[in-house]
Residue frames as qw, qx, qy, qz and C-alpha x, y, z in Angstrom:
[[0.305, 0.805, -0.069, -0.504, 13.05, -22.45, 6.52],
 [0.047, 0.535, -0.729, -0.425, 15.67, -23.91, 4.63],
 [0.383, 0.150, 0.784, -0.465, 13.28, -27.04, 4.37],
 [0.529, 0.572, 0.585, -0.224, 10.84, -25.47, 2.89],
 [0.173, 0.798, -0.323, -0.479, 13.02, -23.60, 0.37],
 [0.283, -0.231, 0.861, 0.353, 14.92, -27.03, -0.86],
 [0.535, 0.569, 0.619, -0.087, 11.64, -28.11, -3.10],
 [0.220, -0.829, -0.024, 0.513, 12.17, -25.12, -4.51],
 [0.072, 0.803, -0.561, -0.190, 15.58, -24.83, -5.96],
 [0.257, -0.266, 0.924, 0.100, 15.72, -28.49, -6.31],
 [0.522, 0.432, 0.732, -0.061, 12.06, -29.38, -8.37],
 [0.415, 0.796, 0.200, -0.392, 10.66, -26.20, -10.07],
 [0.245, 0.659, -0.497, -0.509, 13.32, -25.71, -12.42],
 [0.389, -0.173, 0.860, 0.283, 12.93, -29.41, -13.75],
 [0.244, 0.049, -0.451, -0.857, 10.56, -30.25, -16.74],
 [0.426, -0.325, -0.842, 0.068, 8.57, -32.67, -14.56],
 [0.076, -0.087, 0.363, -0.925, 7.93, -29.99, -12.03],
 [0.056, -0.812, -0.569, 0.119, 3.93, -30.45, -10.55],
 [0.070, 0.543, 0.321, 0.773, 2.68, -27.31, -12.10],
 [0.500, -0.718, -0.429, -0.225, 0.29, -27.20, -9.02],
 [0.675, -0.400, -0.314, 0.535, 3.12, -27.48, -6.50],
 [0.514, 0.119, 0.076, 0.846, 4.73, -24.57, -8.24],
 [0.141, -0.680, -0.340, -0.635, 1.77, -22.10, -8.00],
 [0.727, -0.601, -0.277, 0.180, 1.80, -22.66, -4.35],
 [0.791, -0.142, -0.029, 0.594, 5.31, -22.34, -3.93],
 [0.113, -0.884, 0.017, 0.453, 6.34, -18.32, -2.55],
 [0.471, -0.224, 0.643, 0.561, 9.41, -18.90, -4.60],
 [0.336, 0.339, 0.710, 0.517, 7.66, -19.41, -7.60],
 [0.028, 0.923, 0.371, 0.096, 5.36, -16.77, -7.13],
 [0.254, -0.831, 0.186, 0.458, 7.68, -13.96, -6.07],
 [0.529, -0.121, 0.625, 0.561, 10.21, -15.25, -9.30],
 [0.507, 0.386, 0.739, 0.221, 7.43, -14.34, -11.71],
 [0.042, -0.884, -0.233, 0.403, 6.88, -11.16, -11.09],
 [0.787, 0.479, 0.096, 0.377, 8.53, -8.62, -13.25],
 [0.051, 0.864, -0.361, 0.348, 10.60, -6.66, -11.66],
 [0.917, -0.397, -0.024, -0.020, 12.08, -9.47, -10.07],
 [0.772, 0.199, -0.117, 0.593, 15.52, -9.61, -11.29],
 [0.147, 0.406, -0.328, 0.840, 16.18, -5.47, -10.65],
 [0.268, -0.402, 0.371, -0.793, 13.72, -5.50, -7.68],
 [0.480, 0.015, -0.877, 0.007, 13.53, -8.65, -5.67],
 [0.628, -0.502, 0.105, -0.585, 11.34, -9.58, -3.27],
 [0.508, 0.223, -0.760, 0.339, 13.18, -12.15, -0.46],
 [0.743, -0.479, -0.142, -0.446, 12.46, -13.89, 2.34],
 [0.463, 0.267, -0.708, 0.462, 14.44, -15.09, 5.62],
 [0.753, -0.559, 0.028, -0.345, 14.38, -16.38, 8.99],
 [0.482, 0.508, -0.601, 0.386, 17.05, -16.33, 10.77],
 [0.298, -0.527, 0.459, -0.650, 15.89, -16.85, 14.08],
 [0.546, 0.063, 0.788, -0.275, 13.71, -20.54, 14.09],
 [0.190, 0.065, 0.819, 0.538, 11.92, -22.59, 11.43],
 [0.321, 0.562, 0.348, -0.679, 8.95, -20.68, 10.77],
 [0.204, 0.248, 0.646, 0.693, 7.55, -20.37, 7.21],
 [0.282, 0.060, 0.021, -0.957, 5.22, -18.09, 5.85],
 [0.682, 0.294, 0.540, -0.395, 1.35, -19.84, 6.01],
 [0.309, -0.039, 0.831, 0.461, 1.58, -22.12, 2.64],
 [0.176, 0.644, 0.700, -0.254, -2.11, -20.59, 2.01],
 [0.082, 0.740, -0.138, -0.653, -0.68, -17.01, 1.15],
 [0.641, 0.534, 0.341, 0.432, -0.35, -15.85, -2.37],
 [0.296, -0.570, -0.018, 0.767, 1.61, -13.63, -3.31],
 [0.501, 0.664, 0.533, 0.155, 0.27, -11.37, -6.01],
 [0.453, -0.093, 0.226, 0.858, 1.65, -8.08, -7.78],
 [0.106, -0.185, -0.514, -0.831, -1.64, -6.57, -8.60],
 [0.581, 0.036, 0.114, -0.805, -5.42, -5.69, -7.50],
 [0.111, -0.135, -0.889, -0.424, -7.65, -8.32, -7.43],
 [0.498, -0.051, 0.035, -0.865, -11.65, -7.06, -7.83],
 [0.180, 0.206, 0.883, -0.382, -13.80, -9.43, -5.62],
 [0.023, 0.393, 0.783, 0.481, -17.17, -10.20, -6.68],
 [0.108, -0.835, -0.531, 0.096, -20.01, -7.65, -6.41],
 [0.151, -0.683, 0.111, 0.706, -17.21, -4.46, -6.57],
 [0.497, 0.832, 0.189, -0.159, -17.92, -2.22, -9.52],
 [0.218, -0.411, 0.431, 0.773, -14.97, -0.73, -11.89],
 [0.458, 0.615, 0.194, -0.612, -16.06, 1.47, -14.19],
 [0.714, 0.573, 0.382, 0.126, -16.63, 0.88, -18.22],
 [0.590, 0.050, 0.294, 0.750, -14.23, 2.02, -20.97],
 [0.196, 0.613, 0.411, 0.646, -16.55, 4.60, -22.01],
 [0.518, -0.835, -0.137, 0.123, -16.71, 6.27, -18.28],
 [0.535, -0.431, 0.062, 0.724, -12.90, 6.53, -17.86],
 [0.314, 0.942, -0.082, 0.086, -11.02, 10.10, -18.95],
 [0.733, -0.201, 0.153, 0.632, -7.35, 10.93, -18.89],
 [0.080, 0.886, -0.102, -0.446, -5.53, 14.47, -19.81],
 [0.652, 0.688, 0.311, 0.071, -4.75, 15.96, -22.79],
 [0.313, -0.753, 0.374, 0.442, -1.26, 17.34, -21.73],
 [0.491, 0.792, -0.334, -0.140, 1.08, 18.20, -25.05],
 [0.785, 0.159, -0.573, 0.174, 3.26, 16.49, -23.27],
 [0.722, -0.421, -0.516, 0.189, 4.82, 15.55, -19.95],
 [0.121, -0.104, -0.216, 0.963, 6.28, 19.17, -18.37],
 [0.408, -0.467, -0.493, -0.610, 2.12, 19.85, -19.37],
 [0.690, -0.501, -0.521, -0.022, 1.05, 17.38, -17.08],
 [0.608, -0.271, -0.332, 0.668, 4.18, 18.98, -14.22],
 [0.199, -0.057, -0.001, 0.978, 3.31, 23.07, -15.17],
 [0.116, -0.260, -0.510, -0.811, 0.19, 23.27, -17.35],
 [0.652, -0.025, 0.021, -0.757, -3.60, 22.89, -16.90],
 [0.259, -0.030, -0.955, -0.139, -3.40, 18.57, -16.16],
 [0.609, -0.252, -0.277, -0.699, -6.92, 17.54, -16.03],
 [0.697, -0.241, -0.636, 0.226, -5.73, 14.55, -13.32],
 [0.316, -0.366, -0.493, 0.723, -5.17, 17.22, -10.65],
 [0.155, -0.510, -0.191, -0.824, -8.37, 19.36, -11.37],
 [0.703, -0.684, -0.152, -0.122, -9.67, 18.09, -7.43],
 [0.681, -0.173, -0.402, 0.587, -6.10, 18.41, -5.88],
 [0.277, -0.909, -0.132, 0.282, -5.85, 20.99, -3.21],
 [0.432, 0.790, 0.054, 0.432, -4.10, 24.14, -4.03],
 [0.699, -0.512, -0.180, 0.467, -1.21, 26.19, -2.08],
 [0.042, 0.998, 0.034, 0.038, -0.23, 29.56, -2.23],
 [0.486, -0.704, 0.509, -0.093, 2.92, 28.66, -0.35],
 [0.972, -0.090, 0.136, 0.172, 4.39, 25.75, -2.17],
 [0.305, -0.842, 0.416, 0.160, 7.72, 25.36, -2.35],
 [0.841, 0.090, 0.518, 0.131, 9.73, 23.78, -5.28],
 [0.134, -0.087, 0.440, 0.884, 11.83, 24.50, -8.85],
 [0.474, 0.721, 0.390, -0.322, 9.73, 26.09, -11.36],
 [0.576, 0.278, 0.490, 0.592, 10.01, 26.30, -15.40],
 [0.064, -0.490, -0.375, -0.784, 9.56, 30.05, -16.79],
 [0.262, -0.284, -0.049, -0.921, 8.54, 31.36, -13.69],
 [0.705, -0.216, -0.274, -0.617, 5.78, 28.55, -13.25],
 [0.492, -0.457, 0.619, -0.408, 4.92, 26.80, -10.25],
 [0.303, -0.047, -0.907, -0.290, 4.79, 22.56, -10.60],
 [0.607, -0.249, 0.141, -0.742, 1.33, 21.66, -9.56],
 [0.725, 0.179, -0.661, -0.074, 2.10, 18.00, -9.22],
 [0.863, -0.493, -0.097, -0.048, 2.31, 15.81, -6.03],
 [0.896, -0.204, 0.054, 0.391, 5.92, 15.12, -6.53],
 [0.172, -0.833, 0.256, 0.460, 9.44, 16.87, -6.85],
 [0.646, 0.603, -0.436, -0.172, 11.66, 16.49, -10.15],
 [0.112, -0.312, 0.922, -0.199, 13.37, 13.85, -7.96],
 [0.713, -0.208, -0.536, -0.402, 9.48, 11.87, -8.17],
 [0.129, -0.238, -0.818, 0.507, 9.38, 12.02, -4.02],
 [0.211, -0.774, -0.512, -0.306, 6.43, 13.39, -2.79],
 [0.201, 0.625, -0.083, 0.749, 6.40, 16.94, -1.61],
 [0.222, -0.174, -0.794, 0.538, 6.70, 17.45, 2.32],
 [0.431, -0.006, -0.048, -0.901, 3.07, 19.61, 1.80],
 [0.866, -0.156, -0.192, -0.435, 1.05, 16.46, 1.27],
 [0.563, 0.101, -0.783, 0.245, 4.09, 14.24, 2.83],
 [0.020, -0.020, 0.641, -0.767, 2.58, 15.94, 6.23],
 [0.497, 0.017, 0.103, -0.861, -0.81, 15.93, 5.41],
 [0.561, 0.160, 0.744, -0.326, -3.77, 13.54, 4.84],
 [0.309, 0.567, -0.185, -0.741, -4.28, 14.94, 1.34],
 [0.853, 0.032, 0.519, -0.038, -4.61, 12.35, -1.77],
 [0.257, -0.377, 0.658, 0.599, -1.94, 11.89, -4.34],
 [0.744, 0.526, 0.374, -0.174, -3.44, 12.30, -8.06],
 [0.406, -0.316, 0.618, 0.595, -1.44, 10.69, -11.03],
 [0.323, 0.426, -0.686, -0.493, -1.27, 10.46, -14.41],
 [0.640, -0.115, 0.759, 0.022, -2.28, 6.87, -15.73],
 [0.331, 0.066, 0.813, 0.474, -2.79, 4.90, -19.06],
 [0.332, 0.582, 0.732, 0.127, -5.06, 6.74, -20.12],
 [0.003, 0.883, -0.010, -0.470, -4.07, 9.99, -20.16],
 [0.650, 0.756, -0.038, 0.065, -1.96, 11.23, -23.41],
 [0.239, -0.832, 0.495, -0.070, 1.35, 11.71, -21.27],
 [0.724, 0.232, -0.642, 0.102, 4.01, 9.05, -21.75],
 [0.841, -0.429, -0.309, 0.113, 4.79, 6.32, -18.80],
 [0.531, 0.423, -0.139, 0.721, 7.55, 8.81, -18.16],
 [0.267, -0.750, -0.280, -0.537, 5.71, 11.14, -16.74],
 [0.193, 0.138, -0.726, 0.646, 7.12, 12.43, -13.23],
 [0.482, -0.156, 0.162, -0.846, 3.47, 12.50, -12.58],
 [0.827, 0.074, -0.490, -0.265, 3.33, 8.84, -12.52],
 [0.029, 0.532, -0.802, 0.271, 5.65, 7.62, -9.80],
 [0.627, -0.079, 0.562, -0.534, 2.90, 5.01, -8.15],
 [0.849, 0.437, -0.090, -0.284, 1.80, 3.82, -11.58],
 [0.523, 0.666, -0.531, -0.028, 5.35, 2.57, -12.09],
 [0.925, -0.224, -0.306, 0.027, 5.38, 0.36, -9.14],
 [0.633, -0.702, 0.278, 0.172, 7.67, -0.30, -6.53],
 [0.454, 0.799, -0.346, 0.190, 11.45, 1.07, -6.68],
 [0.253, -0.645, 0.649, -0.314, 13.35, -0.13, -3.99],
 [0.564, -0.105, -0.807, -0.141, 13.70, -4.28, -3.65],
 [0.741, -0.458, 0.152, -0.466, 11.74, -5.50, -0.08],
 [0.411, 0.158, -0.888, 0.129, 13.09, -8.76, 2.03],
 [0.565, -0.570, -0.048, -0.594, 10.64, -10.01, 4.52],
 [0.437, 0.202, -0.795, 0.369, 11.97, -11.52, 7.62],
 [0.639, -0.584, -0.501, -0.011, 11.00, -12.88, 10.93],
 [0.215, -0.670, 0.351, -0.618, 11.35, -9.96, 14.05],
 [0.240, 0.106, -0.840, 0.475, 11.74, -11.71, 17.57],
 [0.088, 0.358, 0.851, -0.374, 8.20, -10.95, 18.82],
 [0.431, 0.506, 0.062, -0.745, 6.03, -9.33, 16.11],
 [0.797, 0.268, 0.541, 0.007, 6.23, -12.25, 13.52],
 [0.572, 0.312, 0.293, 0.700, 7.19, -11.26, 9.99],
 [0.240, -0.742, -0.034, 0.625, 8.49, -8.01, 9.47],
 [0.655, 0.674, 0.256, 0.225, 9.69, -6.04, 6.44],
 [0.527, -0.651, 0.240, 0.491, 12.98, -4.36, 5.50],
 [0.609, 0.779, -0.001, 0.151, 14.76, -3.02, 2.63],
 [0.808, -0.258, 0.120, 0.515, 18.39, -3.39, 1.85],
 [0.431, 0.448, 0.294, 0.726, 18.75, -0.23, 0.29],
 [0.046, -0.345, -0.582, 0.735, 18.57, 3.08, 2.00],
 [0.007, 0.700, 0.657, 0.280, 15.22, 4.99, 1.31],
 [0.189, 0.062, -0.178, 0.964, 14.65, 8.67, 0.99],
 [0.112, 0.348, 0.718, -0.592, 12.14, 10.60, 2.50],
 [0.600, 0.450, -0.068, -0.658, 9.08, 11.34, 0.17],
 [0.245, 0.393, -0.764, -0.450, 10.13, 8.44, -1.54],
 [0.808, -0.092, 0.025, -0.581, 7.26, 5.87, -2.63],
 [0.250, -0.462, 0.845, -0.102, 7.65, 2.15, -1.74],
 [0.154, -0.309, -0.852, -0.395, 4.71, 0.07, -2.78],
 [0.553, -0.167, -0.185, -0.795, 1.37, -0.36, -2.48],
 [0.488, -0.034, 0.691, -0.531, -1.14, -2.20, 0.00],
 [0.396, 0.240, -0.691, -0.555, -2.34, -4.71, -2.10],
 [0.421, 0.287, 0.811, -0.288, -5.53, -7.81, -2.05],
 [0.052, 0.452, 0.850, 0.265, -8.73, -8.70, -2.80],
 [0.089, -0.062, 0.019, -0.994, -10.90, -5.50, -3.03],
 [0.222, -0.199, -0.946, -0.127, -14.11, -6.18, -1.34],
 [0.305, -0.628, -0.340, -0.630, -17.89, -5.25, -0.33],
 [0.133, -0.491, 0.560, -0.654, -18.28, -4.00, 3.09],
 [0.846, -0.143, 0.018, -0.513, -20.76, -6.97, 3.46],
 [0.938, 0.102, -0.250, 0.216, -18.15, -9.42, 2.63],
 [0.348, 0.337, -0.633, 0.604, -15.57, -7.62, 5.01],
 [0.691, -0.333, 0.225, -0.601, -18.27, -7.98, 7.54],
 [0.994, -0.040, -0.087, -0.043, -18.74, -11.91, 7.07],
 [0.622, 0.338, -0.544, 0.451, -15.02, -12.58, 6.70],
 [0.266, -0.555, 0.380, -0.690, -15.02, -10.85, 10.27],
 [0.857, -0.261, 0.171, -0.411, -17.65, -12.61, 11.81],
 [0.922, 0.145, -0.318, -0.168, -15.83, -15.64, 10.44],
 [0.418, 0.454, -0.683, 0.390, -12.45, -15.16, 11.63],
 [0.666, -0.252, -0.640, 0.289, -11.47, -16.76, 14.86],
 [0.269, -0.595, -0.263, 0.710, -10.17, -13.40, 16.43],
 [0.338, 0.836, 0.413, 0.126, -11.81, -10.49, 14.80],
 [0.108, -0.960, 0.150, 0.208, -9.38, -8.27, 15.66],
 [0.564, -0.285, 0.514, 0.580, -6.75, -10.05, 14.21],
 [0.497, 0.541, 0.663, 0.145, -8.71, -9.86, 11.12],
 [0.068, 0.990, 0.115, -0.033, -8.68, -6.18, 10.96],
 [0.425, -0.539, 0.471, 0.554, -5.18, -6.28, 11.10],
 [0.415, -0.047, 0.673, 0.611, -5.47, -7.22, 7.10],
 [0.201, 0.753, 0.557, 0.286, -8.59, -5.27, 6.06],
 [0.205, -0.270, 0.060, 0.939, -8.30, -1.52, 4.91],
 [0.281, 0.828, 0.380, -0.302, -11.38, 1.04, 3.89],
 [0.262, 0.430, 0.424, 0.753, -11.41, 2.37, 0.46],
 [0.158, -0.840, -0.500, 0.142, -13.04, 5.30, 2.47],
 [0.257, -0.208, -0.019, 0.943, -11.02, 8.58, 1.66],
 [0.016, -0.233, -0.577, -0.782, -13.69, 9.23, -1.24],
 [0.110, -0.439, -0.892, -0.022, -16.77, 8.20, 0.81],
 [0.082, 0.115, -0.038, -0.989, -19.37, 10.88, 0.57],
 [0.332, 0.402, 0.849, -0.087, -23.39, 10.19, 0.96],
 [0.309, 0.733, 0.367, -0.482, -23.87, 12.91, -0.50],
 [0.054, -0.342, 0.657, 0.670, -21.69, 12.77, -3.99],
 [0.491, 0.526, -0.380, -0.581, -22.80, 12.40, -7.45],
 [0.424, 0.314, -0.849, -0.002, -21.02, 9.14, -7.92],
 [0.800, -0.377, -0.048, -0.464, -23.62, 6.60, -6.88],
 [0.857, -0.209, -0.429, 0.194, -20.53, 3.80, -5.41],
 [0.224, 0.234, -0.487, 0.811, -19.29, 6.75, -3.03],
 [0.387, -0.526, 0.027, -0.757, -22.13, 7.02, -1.22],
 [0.872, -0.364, -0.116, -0.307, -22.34, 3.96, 0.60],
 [0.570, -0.708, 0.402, 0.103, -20.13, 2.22, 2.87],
 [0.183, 0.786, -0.563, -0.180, -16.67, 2.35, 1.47],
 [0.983, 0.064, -0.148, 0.092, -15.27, -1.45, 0.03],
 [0.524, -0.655, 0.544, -0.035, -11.97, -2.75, 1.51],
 [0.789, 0.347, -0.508, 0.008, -8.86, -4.65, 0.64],
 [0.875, -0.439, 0.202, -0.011, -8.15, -7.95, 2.19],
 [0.313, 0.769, -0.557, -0.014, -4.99, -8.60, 2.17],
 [0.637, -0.461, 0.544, -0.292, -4.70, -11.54, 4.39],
 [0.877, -0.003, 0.477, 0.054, -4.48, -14.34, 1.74],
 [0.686, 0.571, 0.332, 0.304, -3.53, -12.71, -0.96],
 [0.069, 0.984, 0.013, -0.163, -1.24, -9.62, -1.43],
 [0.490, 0.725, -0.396, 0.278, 2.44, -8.36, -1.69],
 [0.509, -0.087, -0.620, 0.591, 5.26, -8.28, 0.71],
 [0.085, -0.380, 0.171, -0.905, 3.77, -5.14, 2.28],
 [0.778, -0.462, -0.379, -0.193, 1.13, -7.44, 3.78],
 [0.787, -0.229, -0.509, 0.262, 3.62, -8.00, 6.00],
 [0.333, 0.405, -0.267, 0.809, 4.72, -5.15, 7.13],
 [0.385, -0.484, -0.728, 0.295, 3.96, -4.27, 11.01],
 [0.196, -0.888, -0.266, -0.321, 2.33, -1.41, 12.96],
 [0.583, 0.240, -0.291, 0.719, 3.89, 1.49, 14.71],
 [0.173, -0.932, -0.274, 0.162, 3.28, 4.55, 16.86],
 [0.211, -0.722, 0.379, 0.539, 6.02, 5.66, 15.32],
 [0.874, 0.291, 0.385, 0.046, 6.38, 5.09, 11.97],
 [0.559, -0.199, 0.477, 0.649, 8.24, 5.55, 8.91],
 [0.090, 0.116, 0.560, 0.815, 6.20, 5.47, 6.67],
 [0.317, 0.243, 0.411, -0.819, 2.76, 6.71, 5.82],
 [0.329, 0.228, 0.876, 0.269, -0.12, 5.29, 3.73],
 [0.198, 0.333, -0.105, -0.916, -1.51, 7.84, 1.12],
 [0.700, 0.431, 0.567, -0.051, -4.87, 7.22, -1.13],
 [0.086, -0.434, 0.400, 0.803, -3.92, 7.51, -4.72],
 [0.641, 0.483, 0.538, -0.258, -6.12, 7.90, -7.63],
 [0.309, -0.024, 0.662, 0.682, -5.35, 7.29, -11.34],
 [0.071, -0.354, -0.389, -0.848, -8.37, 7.64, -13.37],
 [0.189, -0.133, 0.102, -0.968, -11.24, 9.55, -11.82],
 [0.631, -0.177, -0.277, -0.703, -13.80, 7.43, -12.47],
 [0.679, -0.046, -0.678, 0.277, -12.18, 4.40, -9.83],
 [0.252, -0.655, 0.238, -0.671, -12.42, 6.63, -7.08],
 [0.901, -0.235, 0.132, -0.340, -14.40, 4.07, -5.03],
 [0.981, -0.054, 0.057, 0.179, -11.18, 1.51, -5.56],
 [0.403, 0.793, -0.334, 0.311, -7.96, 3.61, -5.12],
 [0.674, 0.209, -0.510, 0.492, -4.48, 2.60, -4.29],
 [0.681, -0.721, 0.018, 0.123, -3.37, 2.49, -0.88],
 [0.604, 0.520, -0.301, 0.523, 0.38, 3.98, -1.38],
 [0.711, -0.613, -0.169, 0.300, 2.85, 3.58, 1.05],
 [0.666, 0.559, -0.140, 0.473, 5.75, 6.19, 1.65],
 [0.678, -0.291, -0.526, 0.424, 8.28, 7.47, 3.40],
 [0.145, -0.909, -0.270, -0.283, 8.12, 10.08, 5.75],
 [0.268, -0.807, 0.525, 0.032, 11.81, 10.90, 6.88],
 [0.626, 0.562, -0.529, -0.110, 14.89, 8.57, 5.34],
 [0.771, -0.490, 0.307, -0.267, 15.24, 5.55, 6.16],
 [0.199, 0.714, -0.661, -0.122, 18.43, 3.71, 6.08],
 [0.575, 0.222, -0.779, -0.116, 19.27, 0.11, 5.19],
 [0.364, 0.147, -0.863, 0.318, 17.93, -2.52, 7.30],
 [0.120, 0.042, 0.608, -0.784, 15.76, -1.00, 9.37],
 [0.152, 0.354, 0.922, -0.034, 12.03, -2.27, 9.62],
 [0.266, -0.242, -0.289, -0.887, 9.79, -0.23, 7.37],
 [0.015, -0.421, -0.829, 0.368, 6.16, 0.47, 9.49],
 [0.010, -0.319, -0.164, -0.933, 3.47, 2.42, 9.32],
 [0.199, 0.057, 0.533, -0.820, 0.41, 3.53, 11.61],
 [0.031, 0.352, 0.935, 0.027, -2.40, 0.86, 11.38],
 [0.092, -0.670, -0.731, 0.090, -4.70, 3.92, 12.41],
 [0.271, -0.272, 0.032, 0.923, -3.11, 6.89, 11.13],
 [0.187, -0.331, -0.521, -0.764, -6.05, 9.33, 11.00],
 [0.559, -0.465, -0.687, -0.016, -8.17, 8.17, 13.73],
 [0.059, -0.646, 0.233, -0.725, -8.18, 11.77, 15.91],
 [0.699, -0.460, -0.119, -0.535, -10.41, 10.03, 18.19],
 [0.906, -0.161, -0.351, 0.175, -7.95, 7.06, 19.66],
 [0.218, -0.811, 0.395, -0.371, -6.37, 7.87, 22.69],
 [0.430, 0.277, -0.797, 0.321, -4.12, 5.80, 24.57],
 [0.718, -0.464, -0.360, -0.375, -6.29, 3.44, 27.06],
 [0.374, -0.662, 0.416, -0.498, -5.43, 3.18, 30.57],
 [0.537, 0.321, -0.770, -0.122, -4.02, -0.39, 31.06],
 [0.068, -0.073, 0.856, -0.508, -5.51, -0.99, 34.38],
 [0.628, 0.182, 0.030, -0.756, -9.40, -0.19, 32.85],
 [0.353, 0.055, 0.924, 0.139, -10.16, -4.06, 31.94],
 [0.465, 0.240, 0.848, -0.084, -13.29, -3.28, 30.68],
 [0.611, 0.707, -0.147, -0.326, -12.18, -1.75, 27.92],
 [0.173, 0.601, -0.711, -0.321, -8.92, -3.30, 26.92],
 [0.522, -0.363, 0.770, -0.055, -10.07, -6.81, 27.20],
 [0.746, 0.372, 0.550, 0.046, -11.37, -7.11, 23.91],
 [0.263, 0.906, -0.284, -0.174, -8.74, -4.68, 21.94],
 [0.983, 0.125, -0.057, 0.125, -6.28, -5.38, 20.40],
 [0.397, -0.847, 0.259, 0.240, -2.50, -4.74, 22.28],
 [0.462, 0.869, -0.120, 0.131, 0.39, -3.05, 20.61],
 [0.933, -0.171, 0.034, 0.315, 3.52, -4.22, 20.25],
 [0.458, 0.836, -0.153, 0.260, 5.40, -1.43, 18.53],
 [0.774, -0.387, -0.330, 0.378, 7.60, -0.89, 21.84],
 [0.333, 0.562, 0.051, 0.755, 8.08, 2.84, 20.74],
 [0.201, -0.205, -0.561, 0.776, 8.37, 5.48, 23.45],
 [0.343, 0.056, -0.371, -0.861, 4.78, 7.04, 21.73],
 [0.269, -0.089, -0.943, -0.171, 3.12, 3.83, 22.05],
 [0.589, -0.264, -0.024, -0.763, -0.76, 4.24, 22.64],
 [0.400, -0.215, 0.768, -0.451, -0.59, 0.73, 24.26],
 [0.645, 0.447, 0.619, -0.027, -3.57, -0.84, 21.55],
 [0.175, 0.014, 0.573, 0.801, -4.41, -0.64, 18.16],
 [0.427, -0.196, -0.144, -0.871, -8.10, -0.89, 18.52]]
């Protein structure tokens, strides 16, 4: 590790520096970011000399593979809130498809209930923190300022991340800061791609199942029967495998921490919303942030470990929780 760090801390900063080397180079990539200085993103291995594959990128943002739509300027909307208690009391046109509740529980201004996802703290309310529900924000386009407590995703990740090497699950993830529950962490980030190209990539990898380990359905939206002619068909997917954040790394549970909500900004992206990742009870410095590879999946049942001829082509869980279903899939 230390190895592959010296290049590093000993080239990039010169004015000779190979540009090329530097693009490569985690370091360099993780440095650029902006929120680096108040929210680093770090990397260790304390255990053996491992490095992370020299192949990865590490990226801070979406990136839209060829053949995936995103919609024209003249498609998108955004609300017309006065201003940002609007968007948290009023009539916000971003949460005209969010599920109502008779029963919520939470401050109120004058009386009035907040119809937002989140609390004036900007966690997310334990009503959709228990549920499957999707999280609609605010975004740039809307009239509300970046304030907005109806923004909390848009603003990116709050907490810094360190990714480190676990003793028999490869790289892991961790935060040095504790983390409250409802509270968002980042986003699942890649290359956003047709289900045809997450097909081929499949086929290509060596072990398909590993493969799946980095590909995720845009499929909350998917609907053959909708209006919106890219929900009807099978749902595109982000790879994350060469390209993403630190959250790439982060490992499956049967227990988890955290939980991975879809979130949609403007309306007309449906068909490419955020994968947001939060927690789902407080988790305290150090410990390895996870979440449930298949959380949703009513149908998976824990497989009988003597039945070869199913498990021999699944893929076996490591979590080591007392919960453990034993595979992932």
């Amino acid at each position: 590790m230390e190895a592959a760090i010296r290049p590093h801390f000993f080239n990039h900063g010169r004015p000779d520096a190979d540009e090329e080397e530097k693009k490569r180079c985690h370091w360099c990539q993780i440095r650029s970011f902006a929120t680096h200085k108040t929210l680093p993103i770090t990397i260790v291995n304390e255990l053996n000399g491992e490095v992370l594959n020299p192949n990865f990128r590490f990226i801070d943002h979406t990136v839209i593979g060829e053949g995936v739509p995103v919609a024209e300027e003249s498609f998108r909307t955004g609300c017309n809130c006065a201003d940002d208690e609007d968007c948290m009391y009023g009539t916000c046109q971003c949460l005209d498809e969010m599920a109502e509740s008779d029963d919520e529980v939470g401050s109120t201004t004058a009386g009035r209930r907040p119809r937002i996802a989140y609390t004036k703290a900007g966690l997310l309310r334990d009503r959709i923190l228990l549920s499957r529900e999707p999280i609609y924000e605010c975004h740039q386009g809307c009239s509300c300022s970046r304030n907005c407590p109806n923004r909390v995703v848009e603003r990116g990740r709050t907490v810094p991340l360190q990714i480190f090497r676990t003793h028999d699950r490869g790289w892991g993830v961790r935060c040095p800061v504790d983390i409250k529950k409802g509270q968002f962490v980042d986003r699942y980030l890649g290359e956003i791609i047709t289900s045809q190209e997450a097909d081929r990539r499949r086929a290509e990898a060596t072990i398909s199942q590993r493969k799946d380990v980095y590909l995720f359905a845009l499929d909350k939206f998917t609907d053959r029967n909708s209006d919106d002619e890219w929900l009807k068909g099978p749902p595109f997917e982000v790879d994350g495998e060469w390209m993403s954040g630190p959250t790439r790394f982060i490992n499956h549970s049967c227990e988890p921490n955290m939980r991975i909500f879809a979130r949609v900004g403007d309306h007309t992206d449906k068909h490419i919303h955020d994968l947001a990742l939060f927690a789902i009870r407080d988790i305290p410095a150090g410990e390895e942030l996870t979440f449930d590879y298949i959380d949703g999946a009513d149908d998976h049942e824990k497989m009988d470990a003597h039945d070869m001829s199913k498990i021999k082509d699944m893929t076996v869980c490591k979590c080591g929780t007392k919960s453990c279903r034993g595979f992932l899939w």
